[in-house]
C-alpha positions, 0 to 999 in steps of 0.5 A, spaced: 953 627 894 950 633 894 943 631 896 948 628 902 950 635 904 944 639 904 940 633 909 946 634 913 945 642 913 937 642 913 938 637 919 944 642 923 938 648 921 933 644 925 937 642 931 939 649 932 932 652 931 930 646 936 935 648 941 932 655 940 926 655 941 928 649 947 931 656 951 925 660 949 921 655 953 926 654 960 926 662 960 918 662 959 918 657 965 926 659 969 926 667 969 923 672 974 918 677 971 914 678 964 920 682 961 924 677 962 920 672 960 918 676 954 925 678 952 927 670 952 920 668 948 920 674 942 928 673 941 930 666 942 923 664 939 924 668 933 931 665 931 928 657 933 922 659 927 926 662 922 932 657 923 926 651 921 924 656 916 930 656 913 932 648 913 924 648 910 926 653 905 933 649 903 930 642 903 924 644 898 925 642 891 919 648 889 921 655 888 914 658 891 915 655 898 922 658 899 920 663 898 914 663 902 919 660 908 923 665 907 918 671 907 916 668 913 924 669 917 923 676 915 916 677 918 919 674 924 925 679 924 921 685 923 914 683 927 917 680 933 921 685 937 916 691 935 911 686 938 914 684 944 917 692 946 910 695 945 907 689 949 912 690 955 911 698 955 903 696 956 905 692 961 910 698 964 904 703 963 899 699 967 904 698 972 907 691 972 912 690 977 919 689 975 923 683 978 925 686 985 932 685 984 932 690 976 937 695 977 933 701 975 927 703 972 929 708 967 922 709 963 920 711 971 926 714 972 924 718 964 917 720 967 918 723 973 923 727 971 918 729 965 923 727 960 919 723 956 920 723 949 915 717 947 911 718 942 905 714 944 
C-alpha cells in the first residue's frame, strides 16, 4: 500500500518537474530579449531539476543517493539565481538592449545619476 503511494507522489514530482522545465523551454524559444529568456530558464529550470530530484530522492531505497539528490536541489537553489543575475548584469554592462517595450532601465537609470551602489 505504501510502496502504492509514494509511486504516485514520485510520479506526481516528475510530472510537475516536467511541466516545468516544459515552461522553461517555451520561454527560451517565446520571450522577447535575453533577460527574459534568462529569467524563465534560471527560474523554471530550477524548480523542474529540483522537482526530478526530489522524486529520485523519494523512490531511492539508498541513504546515499537521497542525500546526494537532495544536496543537488540545494546547489540549484543557491547557485542558479547568483548565476543568472551575474550573467544578466554582464550582459547589461556590455550594452545588451532590453526588449523595446521594457518599462524602465533602472540600473541605466542608477548610473546616470551616479548612484550606483554596486560593489563589482
Amino acid at each position: 500500500m505504501i510502496d502504492a503511494l509514494l509511486n504516485i507522489v514520485v510520479g506526481l514530482l516528475l510530472l510537475a518537474g516536467a511541466l516545468f522545465s516544459l515552461a522553461a523551454s517555451i520561454g527560451l524559444l517565446r520571450l522577447p530579449d535575453l533577460y527574459t529568456r534568462m529569467h524563465s530558464a534560471s527560474k523554471a529550470g530550477t524548480v523542474g531539476s529540483g522537482f526530478a530530484l526530489i522524486a529520485m530522492a523519494i523512490h531511492s531505497a539508498d541513504l546515499g543517493d537521497s542525500t546526494r539528490a537532495i544536496a543537488g536541489v540545494v546547489f540549484f537553489l543557491l547557485t542558479a539565481p547568483i548565476s543568472a543575475h551575474l550573467l544578466a548584469k554582464a550582459a547589461h554592462d556590455m550594452g545588451y538592449p532590453l526588449w523595446s517595450k521594457s518599462l524602465a532601465d533602472e540600473k541605466k537609470a542608477e548610473e546616470s545619476s551616479g548612484k550606483s551602489n554596486s560593489v563589482y
